[in-house]
GUDRENFI-654256 format. One record per residue (C-alpha): residue number from 1; residue in one letter; x, y, z. Coordinates in nm, 3 decimals, decimal comma, always signed. Layout:
REM GUDRENFI-654256
R  resi  resn       xx       yy       zz
R   NUM     a        X        Y        Z
...
END
This chain:
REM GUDRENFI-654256
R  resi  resn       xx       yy       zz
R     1     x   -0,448   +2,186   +0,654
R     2     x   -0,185   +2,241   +0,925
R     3     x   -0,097   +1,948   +1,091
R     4     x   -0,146   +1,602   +0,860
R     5     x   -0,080   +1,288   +1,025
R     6     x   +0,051   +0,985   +0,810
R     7     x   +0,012   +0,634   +0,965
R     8     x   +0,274   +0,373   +0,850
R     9     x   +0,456   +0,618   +0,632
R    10     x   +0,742   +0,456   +0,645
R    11     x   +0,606   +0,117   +0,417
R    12     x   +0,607   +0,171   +0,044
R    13     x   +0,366   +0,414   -0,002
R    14     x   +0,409   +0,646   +0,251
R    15     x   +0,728   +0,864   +0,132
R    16     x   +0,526   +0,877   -0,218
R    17     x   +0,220   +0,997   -0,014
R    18     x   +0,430   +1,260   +0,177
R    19     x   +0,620   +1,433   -0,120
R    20     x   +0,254   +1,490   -0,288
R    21     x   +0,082   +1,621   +0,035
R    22     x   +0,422   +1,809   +0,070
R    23     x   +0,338   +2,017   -0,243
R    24     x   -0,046   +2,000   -0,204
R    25     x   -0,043   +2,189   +0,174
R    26     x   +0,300   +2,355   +0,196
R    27     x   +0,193   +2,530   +0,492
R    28     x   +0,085   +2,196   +0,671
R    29     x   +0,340   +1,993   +0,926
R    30     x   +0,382   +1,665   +0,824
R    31     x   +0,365   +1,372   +1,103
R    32     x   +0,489   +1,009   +1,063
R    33     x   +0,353   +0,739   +1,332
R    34     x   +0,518   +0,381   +1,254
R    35     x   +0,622   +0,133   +1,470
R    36     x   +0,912   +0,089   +1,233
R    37     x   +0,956   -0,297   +1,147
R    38     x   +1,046   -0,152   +0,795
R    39     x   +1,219   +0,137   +0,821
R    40     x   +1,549   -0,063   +0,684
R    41     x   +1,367   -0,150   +0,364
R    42     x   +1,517   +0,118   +0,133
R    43     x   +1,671   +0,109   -0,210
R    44     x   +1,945   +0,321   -0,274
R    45     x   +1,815   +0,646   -0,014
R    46     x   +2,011   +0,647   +0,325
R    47     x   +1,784   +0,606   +0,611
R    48     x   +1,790   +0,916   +0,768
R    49     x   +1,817   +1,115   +0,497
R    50     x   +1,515   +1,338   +0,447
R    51     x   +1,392   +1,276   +0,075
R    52     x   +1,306   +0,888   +0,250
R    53     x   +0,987   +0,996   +0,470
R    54     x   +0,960   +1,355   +0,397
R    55     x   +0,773   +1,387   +0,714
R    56     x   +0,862   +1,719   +0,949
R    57     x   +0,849   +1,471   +1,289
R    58     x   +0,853   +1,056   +1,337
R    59     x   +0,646   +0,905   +1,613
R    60     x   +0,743   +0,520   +1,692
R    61     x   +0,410   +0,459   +1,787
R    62     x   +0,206   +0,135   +1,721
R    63     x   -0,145   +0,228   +1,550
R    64     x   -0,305   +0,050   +1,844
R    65     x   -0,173   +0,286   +2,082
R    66     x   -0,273   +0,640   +1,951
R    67     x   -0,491   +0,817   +2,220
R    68     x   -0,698   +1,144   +2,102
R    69     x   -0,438   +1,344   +2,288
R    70     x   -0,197   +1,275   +2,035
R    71     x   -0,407   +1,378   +1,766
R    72     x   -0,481   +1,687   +1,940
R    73     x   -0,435   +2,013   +1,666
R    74     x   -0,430   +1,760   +1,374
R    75     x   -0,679   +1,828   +1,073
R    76     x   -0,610   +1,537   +0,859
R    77     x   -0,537   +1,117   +0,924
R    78     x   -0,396   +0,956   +0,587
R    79     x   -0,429   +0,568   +0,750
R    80     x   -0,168   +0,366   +0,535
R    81     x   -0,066   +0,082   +0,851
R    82     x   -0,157   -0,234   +0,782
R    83     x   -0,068   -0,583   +0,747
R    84     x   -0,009   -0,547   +0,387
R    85     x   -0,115   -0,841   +0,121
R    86     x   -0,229   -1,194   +0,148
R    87     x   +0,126   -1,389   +0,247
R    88     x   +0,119   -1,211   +0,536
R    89     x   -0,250   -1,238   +0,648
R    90     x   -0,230   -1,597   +0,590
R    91     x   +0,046   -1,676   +0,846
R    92     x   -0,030   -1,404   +1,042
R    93     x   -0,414   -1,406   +1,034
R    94     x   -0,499   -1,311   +1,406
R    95     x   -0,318   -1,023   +1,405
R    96     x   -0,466   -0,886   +1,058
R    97     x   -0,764   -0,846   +1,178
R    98     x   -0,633   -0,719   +1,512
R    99     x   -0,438   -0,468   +1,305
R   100     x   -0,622   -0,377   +0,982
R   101     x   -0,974   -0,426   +1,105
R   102     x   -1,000   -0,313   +1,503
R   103     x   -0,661   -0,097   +1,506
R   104     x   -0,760   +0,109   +1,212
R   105     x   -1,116   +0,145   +1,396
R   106     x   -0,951   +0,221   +1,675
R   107     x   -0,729   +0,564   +1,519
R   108     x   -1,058   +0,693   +1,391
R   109     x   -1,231   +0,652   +1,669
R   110     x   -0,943   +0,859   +1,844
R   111     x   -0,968   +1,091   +1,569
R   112     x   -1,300   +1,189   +1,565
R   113     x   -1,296   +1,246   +1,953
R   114     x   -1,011   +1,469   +1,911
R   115     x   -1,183   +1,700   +1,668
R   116     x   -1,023   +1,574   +1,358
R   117     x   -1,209   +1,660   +1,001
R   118     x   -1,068   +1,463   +0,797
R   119     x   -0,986   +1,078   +0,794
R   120     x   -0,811   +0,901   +0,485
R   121     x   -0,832   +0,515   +0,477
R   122     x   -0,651   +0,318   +0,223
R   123     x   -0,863   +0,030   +0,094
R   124     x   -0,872   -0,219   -0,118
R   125     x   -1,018   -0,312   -0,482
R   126     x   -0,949   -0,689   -0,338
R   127     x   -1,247   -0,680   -0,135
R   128     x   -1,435   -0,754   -0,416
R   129     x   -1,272   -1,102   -0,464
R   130     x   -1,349   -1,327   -0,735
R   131     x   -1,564   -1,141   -0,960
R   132     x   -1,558   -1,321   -1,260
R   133     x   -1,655   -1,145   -1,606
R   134     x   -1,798   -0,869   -1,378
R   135     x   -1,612   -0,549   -1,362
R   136     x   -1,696   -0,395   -0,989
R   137     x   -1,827   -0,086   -0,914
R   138     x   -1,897   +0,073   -0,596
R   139     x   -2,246   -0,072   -0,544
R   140     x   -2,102   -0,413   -0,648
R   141     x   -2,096   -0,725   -0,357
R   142     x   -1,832   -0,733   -0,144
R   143     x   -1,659   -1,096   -0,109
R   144     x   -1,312   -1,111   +0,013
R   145     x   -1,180   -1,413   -0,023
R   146     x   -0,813   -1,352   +0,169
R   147     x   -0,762   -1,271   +0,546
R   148     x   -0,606   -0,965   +0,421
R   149     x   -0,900   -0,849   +0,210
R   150     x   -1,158   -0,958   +0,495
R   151     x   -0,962   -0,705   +0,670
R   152     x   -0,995   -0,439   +0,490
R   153     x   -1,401   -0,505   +0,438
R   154     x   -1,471   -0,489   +0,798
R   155     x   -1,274   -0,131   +0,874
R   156     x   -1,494   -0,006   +0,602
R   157     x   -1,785   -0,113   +0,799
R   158     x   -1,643   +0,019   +1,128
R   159     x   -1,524   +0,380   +0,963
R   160     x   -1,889   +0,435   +0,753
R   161     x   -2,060   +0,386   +1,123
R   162     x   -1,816   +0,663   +1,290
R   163     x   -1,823   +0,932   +0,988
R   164     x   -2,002   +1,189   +1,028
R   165     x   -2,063   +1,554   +0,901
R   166     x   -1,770   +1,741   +1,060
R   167     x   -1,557   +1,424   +1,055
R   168     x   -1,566   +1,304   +0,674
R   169     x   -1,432   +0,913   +0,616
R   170     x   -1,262   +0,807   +0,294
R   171     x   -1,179   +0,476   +0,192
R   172     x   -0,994   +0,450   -0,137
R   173     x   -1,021   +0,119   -0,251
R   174     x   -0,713   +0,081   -0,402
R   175     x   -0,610   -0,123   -0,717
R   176     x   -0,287   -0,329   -0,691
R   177     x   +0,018   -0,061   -0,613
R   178     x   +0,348   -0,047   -0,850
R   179     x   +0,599   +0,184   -0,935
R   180     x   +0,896   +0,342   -0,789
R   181     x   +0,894   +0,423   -0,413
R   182     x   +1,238   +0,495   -0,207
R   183     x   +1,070   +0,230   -0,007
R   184     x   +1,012   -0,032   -0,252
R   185     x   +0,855   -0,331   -0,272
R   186     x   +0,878   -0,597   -0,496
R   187     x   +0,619   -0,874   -0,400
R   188     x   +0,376   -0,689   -0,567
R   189     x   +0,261   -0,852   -0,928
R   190     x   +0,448   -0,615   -1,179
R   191     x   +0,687   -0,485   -0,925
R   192     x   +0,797   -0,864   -0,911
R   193     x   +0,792   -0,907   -1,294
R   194     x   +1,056   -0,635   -1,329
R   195     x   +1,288   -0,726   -1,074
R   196     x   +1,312   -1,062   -1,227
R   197     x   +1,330   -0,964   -1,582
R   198     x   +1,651   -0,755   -1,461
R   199     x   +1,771   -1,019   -1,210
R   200     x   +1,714   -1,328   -1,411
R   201     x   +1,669   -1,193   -1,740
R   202     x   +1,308   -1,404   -1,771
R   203     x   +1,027   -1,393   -1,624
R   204     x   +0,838   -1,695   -1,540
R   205     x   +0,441   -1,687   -1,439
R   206     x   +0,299   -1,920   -1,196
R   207     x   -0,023   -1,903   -1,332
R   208     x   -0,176   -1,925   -1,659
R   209     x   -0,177   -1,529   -1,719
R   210     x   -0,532   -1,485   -1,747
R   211     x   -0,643   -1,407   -1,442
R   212     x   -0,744   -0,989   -1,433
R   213     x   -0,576   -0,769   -1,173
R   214     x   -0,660   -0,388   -1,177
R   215     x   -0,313   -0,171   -1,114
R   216     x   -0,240   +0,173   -1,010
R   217     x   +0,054   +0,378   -0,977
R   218     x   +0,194   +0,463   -0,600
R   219     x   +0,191   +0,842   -0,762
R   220     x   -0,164   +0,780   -0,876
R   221     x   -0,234   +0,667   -0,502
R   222     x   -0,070   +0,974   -0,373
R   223     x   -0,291   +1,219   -0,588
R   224     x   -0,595   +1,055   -0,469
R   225     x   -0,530   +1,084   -0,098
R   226     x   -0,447   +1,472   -0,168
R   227     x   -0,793   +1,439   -0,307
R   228     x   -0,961   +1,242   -0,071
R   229     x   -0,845   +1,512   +0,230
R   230     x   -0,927   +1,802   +0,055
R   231     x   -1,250   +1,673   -0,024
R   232     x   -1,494   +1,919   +0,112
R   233     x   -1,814   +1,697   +0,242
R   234     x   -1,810   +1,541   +0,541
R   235     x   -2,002   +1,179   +0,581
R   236     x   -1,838   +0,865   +0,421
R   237     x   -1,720   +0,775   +0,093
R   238     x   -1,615   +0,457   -0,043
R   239     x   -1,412   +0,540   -0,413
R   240     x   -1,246   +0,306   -0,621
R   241     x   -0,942   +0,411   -0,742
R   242     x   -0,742   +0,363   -1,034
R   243     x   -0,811   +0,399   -1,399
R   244     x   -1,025   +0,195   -1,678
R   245     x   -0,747   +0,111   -1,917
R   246     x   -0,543   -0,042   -1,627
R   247     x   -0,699   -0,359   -1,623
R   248     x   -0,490   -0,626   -1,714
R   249     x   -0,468   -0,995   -1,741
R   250     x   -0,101   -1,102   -1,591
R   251     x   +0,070   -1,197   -1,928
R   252     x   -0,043   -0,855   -2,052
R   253     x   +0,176   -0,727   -1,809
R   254     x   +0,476   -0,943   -1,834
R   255     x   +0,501   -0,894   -2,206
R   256     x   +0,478   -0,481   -2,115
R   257     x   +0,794   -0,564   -1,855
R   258     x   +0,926   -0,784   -2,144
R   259     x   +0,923   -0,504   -2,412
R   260     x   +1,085   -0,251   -2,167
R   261     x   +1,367   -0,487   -2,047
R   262     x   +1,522   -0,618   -2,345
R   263     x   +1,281   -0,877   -2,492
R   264     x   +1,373   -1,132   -2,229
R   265     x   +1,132   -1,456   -2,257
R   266     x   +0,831   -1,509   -2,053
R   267     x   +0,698   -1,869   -1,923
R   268     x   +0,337   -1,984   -1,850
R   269     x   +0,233   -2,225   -1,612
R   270     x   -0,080   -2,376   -1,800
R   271     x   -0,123   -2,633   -1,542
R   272     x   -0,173   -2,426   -1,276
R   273     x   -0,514   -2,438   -1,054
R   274     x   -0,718   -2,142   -1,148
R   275     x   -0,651   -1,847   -0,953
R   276     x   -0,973   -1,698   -0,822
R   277     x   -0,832   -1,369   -0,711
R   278     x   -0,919   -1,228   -1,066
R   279     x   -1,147   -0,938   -1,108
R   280     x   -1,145   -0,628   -1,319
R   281     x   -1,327   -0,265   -1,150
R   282     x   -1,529   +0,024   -1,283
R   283     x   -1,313   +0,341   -1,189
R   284     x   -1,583   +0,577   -1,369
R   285     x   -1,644   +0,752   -1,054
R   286     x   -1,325   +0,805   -0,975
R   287     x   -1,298   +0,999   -1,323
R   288     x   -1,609   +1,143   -1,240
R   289     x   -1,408   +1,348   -0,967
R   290     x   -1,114   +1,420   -1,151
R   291     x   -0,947   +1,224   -0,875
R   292     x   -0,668   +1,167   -1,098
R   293     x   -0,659   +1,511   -1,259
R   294     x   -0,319   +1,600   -1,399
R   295     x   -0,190   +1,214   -1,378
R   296     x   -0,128   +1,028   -1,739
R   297     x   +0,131   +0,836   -1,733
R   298     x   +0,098   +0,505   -1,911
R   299     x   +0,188   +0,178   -1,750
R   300     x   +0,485   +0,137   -1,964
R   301     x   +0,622   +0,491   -1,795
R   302     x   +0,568   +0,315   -1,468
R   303     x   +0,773   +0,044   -1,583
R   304     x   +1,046   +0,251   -1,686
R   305     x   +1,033   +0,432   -1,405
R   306     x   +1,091   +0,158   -1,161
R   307     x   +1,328   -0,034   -1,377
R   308     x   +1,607   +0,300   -1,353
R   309     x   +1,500   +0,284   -0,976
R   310     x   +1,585   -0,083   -0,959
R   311     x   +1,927   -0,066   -1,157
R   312     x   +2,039   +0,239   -0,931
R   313     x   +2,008   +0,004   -0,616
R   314     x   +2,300   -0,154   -0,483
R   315     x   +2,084   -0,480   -0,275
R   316     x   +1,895   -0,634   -0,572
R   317     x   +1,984   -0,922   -0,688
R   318     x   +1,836   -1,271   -0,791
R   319     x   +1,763   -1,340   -0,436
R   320     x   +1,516   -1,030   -0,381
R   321     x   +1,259   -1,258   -0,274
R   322     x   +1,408   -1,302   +0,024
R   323     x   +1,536   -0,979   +0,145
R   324     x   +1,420   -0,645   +0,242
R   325     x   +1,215   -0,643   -0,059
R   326     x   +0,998   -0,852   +0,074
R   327     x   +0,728   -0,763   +0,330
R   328     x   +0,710   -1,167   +0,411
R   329     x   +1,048   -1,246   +0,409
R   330     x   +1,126   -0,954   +0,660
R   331     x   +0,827   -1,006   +0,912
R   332     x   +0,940   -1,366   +0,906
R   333     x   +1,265   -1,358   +0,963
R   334     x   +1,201   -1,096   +1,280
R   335     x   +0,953   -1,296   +1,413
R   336     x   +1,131   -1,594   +1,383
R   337     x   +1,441   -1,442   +1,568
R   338     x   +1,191   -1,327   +1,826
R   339     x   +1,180   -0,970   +1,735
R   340     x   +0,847   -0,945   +1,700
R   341     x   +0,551   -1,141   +1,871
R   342     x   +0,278   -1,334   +1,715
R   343     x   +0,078   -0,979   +1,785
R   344     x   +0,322   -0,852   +1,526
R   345     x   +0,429   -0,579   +1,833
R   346     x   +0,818   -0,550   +1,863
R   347     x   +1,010   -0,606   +2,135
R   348     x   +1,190   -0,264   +2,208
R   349     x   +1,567   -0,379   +2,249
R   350     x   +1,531   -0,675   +1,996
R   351     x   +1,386   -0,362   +1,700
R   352     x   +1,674   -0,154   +1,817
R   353     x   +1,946   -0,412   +1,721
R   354     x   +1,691   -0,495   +1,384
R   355     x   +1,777   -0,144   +1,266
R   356     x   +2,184   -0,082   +1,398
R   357     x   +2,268   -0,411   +1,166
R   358     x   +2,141   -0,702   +1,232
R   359     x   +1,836   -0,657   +1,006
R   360     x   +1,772   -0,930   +0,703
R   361     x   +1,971   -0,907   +0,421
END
């Protein structure tokens, strides 16, 4: 690989992504294309500073706009831009699709016409919605039930119909993300759980627990994107990825955030509607491949992890929910102050005062 381009590498994934490619392909030039609405939501790294993005050049480029003569001389795509969870795919539902679905479409199709082998697309275990007592393999029915997750399902569609030999497709269909990113973000189930545990010294459910989430490590997600473009067929792949033993009902995972922050108490709501979004997944091909090869770290490592990474930052505090933290709370408040359009694109001058100050707290 010499020339690896990373779309939306600077959300909370992306700088994780970039340090593992960065030791995977030494040789290769890295290449960041965002269009920067988050670029302010750091921890405790400078912005600027180059252990953030880890990328050798930045393009402010919106995903919609790549042409095949910018991906001219490039061997790899690792497609992280998107409209990231369900908040935002609610109120922002139009441009989802727009985004996730025809954009993402849209940077293969670019790809493939500029000679490009190899073309990484991060997925989603969520568009397998409610499964029930099922656990989901590859071959199981896909039913998203979220704007988001519809999203996701129909690039899937739209990349297996442009792969072909000498331009291989993966989607990794992702389990729900946590751990420790420079880039953080805490409206993400366990993420959330710590960050309250440390902020309010509780943590209080809004659910019953039981509902089943599958969870993955961003460092886990990084190792299977190294995979994923050094896999050597061409043709498309759909992989679930994560492992077996991290399924987990929600209270299983606040009493693991409990036990690693000081025994604080946990509250259930038992009176809460079902949620349906519960659904456990079969990650034995994903082992299969040694996707994962190398990576053991238990959930309560990842909870450690990201609990030093949380009490090093100097902007958490009780009120994380609405800050930079947030994906929602930031694409609200710039849309609402007419920084961005109901497109989700930016207004030039309006982005360039977002990021010299007057970005949300």
């Amino acid at each position: 690989m010499r020339r690896i381009v990373i779309t939306g590498n600077q959300g909370y994934v992306g700088p994780v992504v970039a340090r593992r490619l960065r030791a995977r392909f030494p040789a290769a030039r890295l290449i960041g294309v965002d269009i920067g609405l988050f670029a302010d939501c750091t921890t405790s790294v400078r912005i600027g500073h180059p252990e953030l993005d880890g990328v050798d050049e930045q393009w402010r480029k919106d995903i919609r706009d790549v042409t095949p003569e910018d991906l001219e001389d490039v061997d790899g795509i690792v497609h992280l831009a998107a409209v990231s969870n369900d908040p935002m795919g609610h109120a922002f539902e139009a441009a989802t699709h727009e985004i996730n679905h025809r954009g993402t479409v849209h940077v293969a199709r670019a790809a493939a016409a500029a000679g490009v082998r190899r073309f990484v697309f991060a997925s989603s275990c969520s568009v397998y919605g409610s499964a029930g007592n099922r656990s989901c393999s590859e071959e199981s029915e896909i039913a998203p039930l979220t704007a988001y997750a519809a999203s996701k399902a129909a690039a899937e569609r739209g990349l297996a119909q442009i792969a072909r030999s000498d331009f291989g497709v993966t989607a990794l269909r992702f389990a729900t993300a946590c751990g420790a990113s420079p880039r953080v973000r805490l409206d993400l189930v366990l993420n959330d759980f710590v960050a309250t545990a440390l902020t309010a010294k509780r943590i209080d459910l809004l659910s019953d627990g039981t509902p089943w989430r599958p969870l993955i490590d961003v460092g886990d997600m990084a190792q299977a994107v190294a995979w994923a473009l050094a896999r050597p067929d061409g043709g498309y792949l759909a992989l679930n990825v994560g492992k077996d033993d991290w399924n987990f009902q929600v209270k299983d995972l606040a009493q693991m955030v409990s036990s690693v922050c000081g025994d604080v108490p946990i509250s259930l709501n038992r009176s809460a509607a079902p949620d349906p979004r519960t659904y456990t997944v079969d990650f034995g091909r994903c082992e299969a491949n040694t996707v994962l090869r190398g990576r053991s770290a238990s959930l309560r490592t990842t909870v450690e992890n990201l609990q030093r990474s949380l009490r090093r930052s100097r902007h958490l505090d009780a009120n994380f929910r609405r800050s930079r933290f947030s994906r929602m709370h930031v694409l609200s408040q710039l849309h609402a102050h007419g920084r961005v359009d109901s497109a989700l694109r930016p207004r030039p001058a309006s982005i360039a005062l977002f990021h010299l100050g007057g970005g949300v707290a």
